[in-house]
N, C-alpha and C positions, 0 to 999 in steps of 0.2 A: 606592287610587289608581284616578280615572278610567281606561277605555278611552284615551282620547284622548292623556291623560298617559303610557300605558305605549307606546302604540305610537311617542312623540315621545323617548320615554327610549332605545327599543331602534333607531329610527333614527339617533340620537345615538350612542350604540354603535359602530354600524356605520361610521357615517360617519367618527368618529375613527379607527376601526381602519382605513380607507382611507387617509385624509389621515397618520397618524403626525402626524410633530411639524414639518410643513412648513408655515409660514409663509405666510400666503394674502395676507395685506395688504388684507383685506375686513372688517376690524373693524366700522367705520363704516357699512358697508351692512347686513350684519348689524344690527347695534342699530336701524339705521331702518325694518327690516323686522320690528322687536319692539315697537316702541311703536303702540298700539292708533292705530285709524283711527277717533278720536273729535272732534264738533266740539269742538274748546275751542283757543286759539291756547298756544304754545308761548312760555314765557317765560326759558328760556335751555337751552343745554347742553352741558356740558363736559368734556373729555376728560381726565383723569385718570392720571398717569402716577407708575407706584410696583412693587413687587410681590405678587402674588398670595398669598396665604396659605393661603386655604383656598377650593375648590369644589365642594362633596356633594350629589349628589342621593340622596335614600336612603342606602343602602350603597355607593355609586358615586361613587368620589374622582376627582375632575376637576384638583385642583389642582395636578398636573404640567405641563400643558399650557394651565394657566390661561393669558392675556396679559398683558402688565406694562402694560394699559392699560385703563381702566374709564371708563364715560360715565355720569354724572348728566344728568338732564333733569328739567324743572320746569315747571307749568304753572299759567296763572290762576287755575285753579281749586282753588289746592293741593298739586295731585297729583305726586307726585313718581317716579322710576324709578330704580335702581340697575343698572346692565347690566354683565354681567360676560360676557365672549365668551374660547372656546379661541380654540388657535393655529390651529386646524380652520374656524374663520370660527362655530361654533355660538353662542347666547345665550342667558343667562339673566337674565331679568328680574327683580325685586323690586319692586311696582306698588303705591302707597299715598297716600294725605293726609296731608301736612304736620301734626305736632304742635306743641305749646309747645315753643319752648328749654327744654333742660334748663338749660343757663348761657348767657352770650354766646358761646362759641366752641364749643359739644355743641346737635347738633339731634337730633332723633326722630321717626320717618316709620311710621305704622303699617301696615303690609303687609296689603293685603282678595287680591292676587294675583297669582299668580306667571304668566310669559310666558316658553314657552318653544318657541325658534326653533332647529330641527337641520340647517337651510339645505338643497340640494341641493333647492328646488322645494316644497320640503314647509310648508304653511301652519302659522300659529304658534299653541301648544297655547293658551290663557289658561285658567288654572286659579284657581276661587274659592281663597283663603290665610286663614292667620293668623298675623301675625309682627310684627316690629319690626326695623327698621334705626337703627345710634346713629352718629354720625360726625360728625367737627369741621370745623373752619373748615378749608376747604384753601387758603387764601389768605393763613392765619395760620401755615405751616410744616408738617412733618409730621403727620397724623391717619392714622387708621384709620377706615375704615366696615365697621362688622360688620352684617350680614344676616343674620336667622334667621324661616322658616315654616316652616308644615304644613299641610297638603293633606290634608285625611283620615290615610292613614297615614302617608304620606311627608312625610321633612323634608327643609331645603332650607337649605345656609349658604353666605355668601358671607362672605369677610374680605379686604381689603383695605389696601394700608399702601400712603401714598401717598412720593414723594421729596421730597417739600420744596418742590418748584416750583410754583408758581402752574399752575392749571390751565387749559388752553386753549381 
């Protein structure tokens, strides 16, 4: 693992351990502050509401304090983003291009890098990846989106189960 990564993991850390399990209600800022500052226009993105299953970076389980709420975003060129933010306001990204449908209602996002934002001031890590994310139609009832990369030696999983409701 990069410098850049270790030092974003151990302010992540700290940061939780400040915040505990209090409720910031900066989700949304968050995640806006995790998608790259690249020309390309913004072709949708939506709020996801379900519960968290799983959060790991390395050795380090997040998914206690995961939120019950996840952002997809998608753009012209492709590119898609998985964002999974604590109750702490932190973020983690899952950054990739669009694959073929697996079926009509299974897509697949090939993860090139992970983005990771530990708030409090602190500018966001973007780390080259290699992973896949798999996730169904969320407009078609309950799905799941699983996330999984690696970064050198660290892995990275996101899983997500959404509630049923169309996303907003």
């Amino acid at each position: 693992m990069g410098v850049t990564a270790k030092v974003a993991l151990n302010a992540w850390r700290g940061r939780e351990k400040r915040i505990g399990m209090k409720r910031l209600g900066t989700m949304t800022a968050a995640i806006l502050l995790t998608i790259p500052a690249i020309a390309m226009a913004e072709n949708g993105m939506f709020v996801i509401e379900g519960r968290c299953q799983k959060l790991q970076i390395g050795e380090h389980d997040f998914s206690n304090i995961c939120s019950s709420k996840a952002v997809s975003t998608s753009y012209d060129d492709g590119r898609v983003g998985f964002h999974f933010v604590t109750n702490g306001g932190v973020a983690l990204t899952f950054s990739g291009l669009d694959l073929p449908n697996i079926s009509e209602d299974e897509d697949e996002t090939g993860i090139d890098s992970i983005i990771l934002n530990v708030g409090g001031g602190t500018k966001s890590s973007k780390i080259s990846a290699v992973g896949r994310c798999r996730y169904g139609n969320p407009f078609k009832g309950k799905m799941t989106i699983d996330c999984k990369a690696k970064t050198g030696g660290m892995a990275y999983h996101a899983r997500f189960k959404t509630n049923g409701k169309p996303p907003k």
